[in-house]
N, C-alpha and C positions, 0 to 999 in steps of 0.2 A: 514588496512581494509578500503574499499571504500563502500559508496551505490550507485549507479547511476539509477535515475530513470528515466523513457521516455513515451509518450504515448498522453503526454497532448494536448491540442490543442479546438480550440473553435467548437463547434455544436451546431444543431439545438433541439432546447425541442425534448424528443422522439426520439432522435439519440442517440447514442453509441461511447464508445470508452472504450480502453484498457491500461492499464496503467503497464507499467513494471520495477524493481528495482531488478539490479542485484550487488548480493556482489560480490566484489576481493575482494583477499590476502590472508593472514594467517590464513583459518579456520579449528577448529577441528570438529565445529557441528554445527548446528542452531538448536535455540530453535523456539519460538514464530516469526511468522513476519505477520507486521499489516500496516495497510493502518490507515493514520489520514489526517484531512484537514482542512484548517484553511482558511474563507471565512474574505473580510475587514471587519474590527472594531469589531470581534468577537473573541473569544478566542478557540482556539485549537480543534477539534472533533476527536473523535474515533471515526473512521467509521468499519473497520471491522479486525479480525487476525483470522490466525490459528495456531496451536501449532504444533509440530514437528509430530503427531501421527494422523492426517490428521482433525481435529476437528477442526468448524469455528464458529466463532458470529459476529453479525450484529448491528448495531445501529439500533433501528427500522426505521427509516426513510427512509435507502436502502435495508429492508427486500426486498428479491423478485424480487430486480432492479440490484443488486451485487451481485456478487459471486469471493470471495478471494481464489487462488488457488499459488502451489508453486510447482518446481520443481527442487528439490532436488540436483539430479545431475547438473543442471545447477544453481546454490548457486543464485537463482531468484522466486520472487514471482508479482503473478497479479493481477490486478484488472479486472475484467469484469464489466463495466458500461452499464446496458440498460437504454430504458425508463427514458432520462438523463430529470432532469428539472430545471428550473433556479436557482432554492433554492439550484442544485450543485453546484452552480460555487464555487470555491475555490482555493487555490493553495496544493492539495494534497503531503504528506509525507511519505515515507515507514521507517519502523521502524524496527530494526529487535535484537533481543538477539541473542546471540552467546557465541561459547566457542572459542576460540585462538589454544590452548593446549589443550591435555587428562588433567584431571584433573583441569582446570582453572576454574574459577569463571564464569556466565554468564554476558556479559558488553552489554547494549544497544547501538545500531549504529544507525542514522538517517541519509538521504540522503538527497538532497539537495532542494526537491518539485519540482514537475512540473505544472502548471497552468491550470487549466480545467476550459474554460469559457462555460456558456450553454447560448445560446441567440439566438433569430430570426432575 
């Protein structure tokens, strides 16, 4: 099982961008898939997931600016970044539970981050 995420890239305060992380391989289901980001000298953030049953939470910080969305058949979930601001910048991670097998255990997978710089 792979994550490959994509989307990154530097903008302007107030500009936008989308960020995408798609699984391969051997899947029987996805659970939970989440977006985290991890800015320098600072340790890890939850920024937003939704669960298999289409229910999302936000950090408050991108209540209203983000919207975490996922699409199924295509074993990929998004970020919608507006209203981007410099306290974004980070190198973002998608995270995702899965099952392998009918009956297997849930195992988290983590992709590889993409880089979102927000700067003028």
């Amino acid at each position: 099982v792979q994550l490959q995420a994509s989307g990154g890239g530097l903008v302007q305060p107030g500009g936008s961008l989308r960020l995408s992380c798609t699984v391969s391989g051997s899947v029987f289901s996805l659970n939970t898939m989440a977006w985290y980001r991890q800015a320098p000298g600072r340790q890890r953030e939850w920024v937003a997931s939704m669960v298999s049953g289409g229910a999302s939470n936000y950090v408050d910080s991108v209540k209203g600016r983000f919207t975490i969305s996922r699409d199924n058949a295509k074993n990929t979930v998004y970020l919608q970044m507006n209203s981007l601001k410099p306290e974004d910048t980070a190198v973002y991670s998608c995270n995702v539970g899965l099952r392998r097998t009918v009956g297997s255990r849930v195992t988290s997978y983590w992709g590889q981050g993409t880089q979102v710089t927000v700067s003028s």
